[in-house]
C-alpha positions, 0 to 999 in steps of 0.5 A: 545143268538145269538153270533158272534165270531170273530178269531173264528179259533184261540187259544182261539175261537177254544175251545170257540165255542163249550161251547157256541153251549154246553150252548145252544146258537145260534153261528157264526164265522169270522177269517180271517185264518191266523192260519188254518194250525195248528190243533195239535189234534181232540177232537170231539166236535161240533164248529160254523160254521166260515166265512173267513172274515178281521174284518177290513171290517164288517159293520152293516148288517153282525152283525145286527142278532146278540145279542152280539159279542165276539172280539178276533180277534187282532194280539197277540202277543208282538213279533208280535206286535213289528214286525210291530207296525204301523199295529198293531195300524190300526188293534188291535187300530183302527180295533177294535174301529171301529168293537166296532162302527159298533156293537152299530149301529147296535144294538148289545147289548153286545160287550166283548172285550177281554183285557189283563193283560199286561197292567199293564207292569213293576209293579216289585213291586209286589203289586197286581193290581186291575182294578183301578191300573194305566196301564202301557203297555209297548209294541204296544200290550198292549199299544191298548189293554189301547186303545181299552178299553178307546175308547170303554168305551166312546160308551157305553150307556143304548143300547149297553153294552162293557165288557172288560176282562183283560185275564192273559196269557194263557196257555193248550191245544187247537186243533189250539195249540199256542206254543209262550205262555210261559207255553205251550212254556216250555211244548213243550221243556220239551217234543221235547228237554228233557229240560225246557230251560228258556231264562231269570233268571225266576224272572219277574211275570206272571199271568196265566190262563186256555184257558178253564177258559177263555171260562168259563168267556167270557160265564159267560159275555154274560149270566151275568144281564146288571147290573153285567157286563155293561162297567166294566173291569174284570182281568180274572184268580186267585190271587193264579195263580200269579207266576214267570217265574222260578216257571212255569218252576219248575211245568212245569220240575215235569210234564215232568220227566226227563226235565233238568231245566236250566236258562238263564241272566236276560233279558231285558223284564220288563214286570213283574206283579201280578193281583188280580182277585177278582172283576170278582167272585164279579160281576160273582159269577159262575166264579172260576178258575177250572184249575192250571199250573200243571193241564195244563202242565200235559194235555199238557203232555197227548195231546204231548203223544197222538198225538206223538208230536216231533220237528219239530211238535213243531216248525211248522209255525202255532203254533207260530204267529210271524212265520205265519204271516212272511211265509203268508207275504213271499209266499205272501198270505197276502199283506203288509197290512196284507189283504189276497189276495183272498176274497170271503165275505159270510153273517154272519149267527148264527147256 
C-alpha cells in the first residue's frame, strides 16, 4: 500500500515507519517538527522519508497518491493540552476532522485515527471498559479524541473506511524518546536520580502498551479485509497489562537495582481506568501484545546504558512536549498559533 504517516517525527511515527517500509509498503512522511531536537539513540533501521508540513494545511492533492493515511499528528499530551485548550480543539478537533474530510475527497481509502483510551477518564470502579462503554474524558485531550471519533465516524461510507484505535499509554524506547509517559518517566528517574519518585499514592489505574505493539496494530489495520476493521474502534493493549501507578513503579524499581521507591499524597488527577482489549484480537486475530512493562523498563534500561543517559539528558527540552513547545514559542519559531514561522511546502511523494 501506499502510506502517508502524519507526526512521522514523533514518539510513535519514528518506530512506526520502518515496520511499515519492513512489511513492504510504499511509505511517506509529514510532521511539522516540533520534536526534532530529541533523537536519544540510532537503531540503524531505514525510515520514510518525511516533509516538513502543518497537517492544518494538506489538501486533497498532497494525499491523492495515497491508499490510506495513518493520523498521529495531534498535540499529546494532557499537560500540553491543558496549557492551551482553545488551540488544542483547533488542531487535534478541528485539524484532524478536516485532514479525515480531505482524505475521502480525495479517495484515500483508509483513514486510522489513532484514539486513546483516556477517554474512558474517571472510571475508579474498576470494571473493565469495552469500546461500547460510555466515554468519560476529563480533560481537552481526551475530550477531542471522543470528538474526533464521533465526527469522523459520520464521513465513513462504502469508499472511505476510518479505524480508530484507542491506544493504552505507551511506553519503551523510540529514537525521538518521550519522557512525559509514565513508565518512561519513572525509568528515567530510576536511572538519572537512583529513585522511582511517585508524585501521587500510586492508586489511579492505568492501561499499558508497547510503542512497538502499537506499530504492530496500526500495521495490522491498514492490511486487515475492509470488513474486519471499517468504522470500528478498537482499544489497542492487553487486558493483563491494566495496572496501578504504584504497581508500574514496583516492576519499574526491580528493573533498575538499587532504585528507592518512594510515594507521594493522593493527588487530584482522577483519570483511573481498566480496558478490555479483547475485540482487536476478535477482529485482528495477528495482534498479541508481544511486550510487558518489564519488558519495556528492562530496554529502557539498556538504551539509558548505552547511550550513557544522565540528567541533564533526561530533562532535555524535546523528550517532554510541554517543554518544547514553551522553548518554540519562547525563542519564537513557532507563533501563537503554534504555526512555524518558516515554510518551505514539498509534495508528499510515497517511497
Amino acid at each position: 500500500m501506499r502510506v502517508l504517516v502524519t507526526g512521522a517525527d514523533g514518539y510513535i511515527g519514528a518506530m512506526l515507519t520502518p515496520l511499515l517500509l519492513e512489511r513492504g509498503h510504499q511509505v511517506a512522511g509529514l510532521d511539522v517538527g516540533y520534536y526534532r531536537d530529541g533523537w536519544l539513540y540510532d537503531d540503524g533501521r531505514r525510515r520514510a522519508p518525511v516533509v516538513t508540513r502543518d497537517v492544518r494545511d494538506i489538501d486533497a492533492a498532497d494525499v491523492v497518491d495515497f491508499d490510506a493515511v495513518v493520523h498521529l499528528a495531534e498535540l499529546s499530551n494532557d499537560p500540553l493540552a491543558q496549557h492551551d485548550p482553545r488551540l488544542t480543539y483547533e488542531i487535534n478537533h478541528r485539524g484532524s476532522v478536516d485532514l479525515a474530510r480531505t482524505c475521502k475527497a480525495a479517495g484515500v481509502a483508509r483513514f486510522v485515527y489513532t484514539s486513546s483510551c483516556s477517554v474512558y477518564g474517571a472510571a475508579a470502579d474498576g470494571a473493565f471498559r469495552t469500546e461500547a462503554s460510555p466515554t468519560d474524558p476529563q480533560t481537552a485531550y481526551a475530550h477531542c479524541k471522543v470528538l474526533v471519533e464521533n465526527d469522523v465516524r459520520a464521513l465513513a461510507d462504502t469508499r472511505f473506511s476510518p479505524v480508530f484505535l484507542r491506544n493504552a499509554t505507551a511506553y519503551g524506547p523510540s529514537p525521538r524518546m518521550r519522557f512525559d509517559i509514565v513508565l518512561n518517566d519513572l525509568a528515567g528517574c530510576a536511572w538519572t536520580r537512583g529513585e522511582v519518585a511517585v508524585k501521587s499514592d500510586g492508586t489511579p489505574l492505568r492501561p499499558l502498551v508497547h510503542v512497538e505493539d502499537i506499530c504492530q496494530a496500526i500495521a495490522l489495520s491498514l492490511e486487515a479485509p475492509r470488513e474486519a476493521v471499517h468504522n470500528q474502534v478498537f482499544n489497542v493493549g492487553d487486558d493483563a497489562q491494566n495496572y496501578s501507578v504504584r504497581e508500574i513503579a514496583e516492576i519499574v524499581a526491580r528493573c533498575f537495582p538499587g532504585a528507592r521507591l518512594s510515594f507521594g499524597p493522593a493527588g487530584g488527577d482522577v483519570r483511573s481506568y481498566r480496558v478490555s482489549c479483547a475485540k482487536i484480537r476478535r477482529h485482528l486475530p495477528g495482534f498479541a501484545c508481544r511486550h510487558t512493562a518489564a519488558d519495556g523498563a528492562t530496554q529502557l534500561r539498556d538504551v539509558f546504558s548505552l547511550v550513557g543517559l544522565d540528567a541533564q539528558g533526561f530533562a532535555f527540552r524535546a523528550f517532554t512536549r510541554l517543554k518544547q513547545l514553551q522553548h518554540l514559542l519562547a525563542t519564537q519559531q513557532i507563533d501563537g498559533e503554534f504555526r512555524l514561522r518558516r515554510s518551505a511546502p514539498a509534495p508528499l511523494v510515497p517511497a
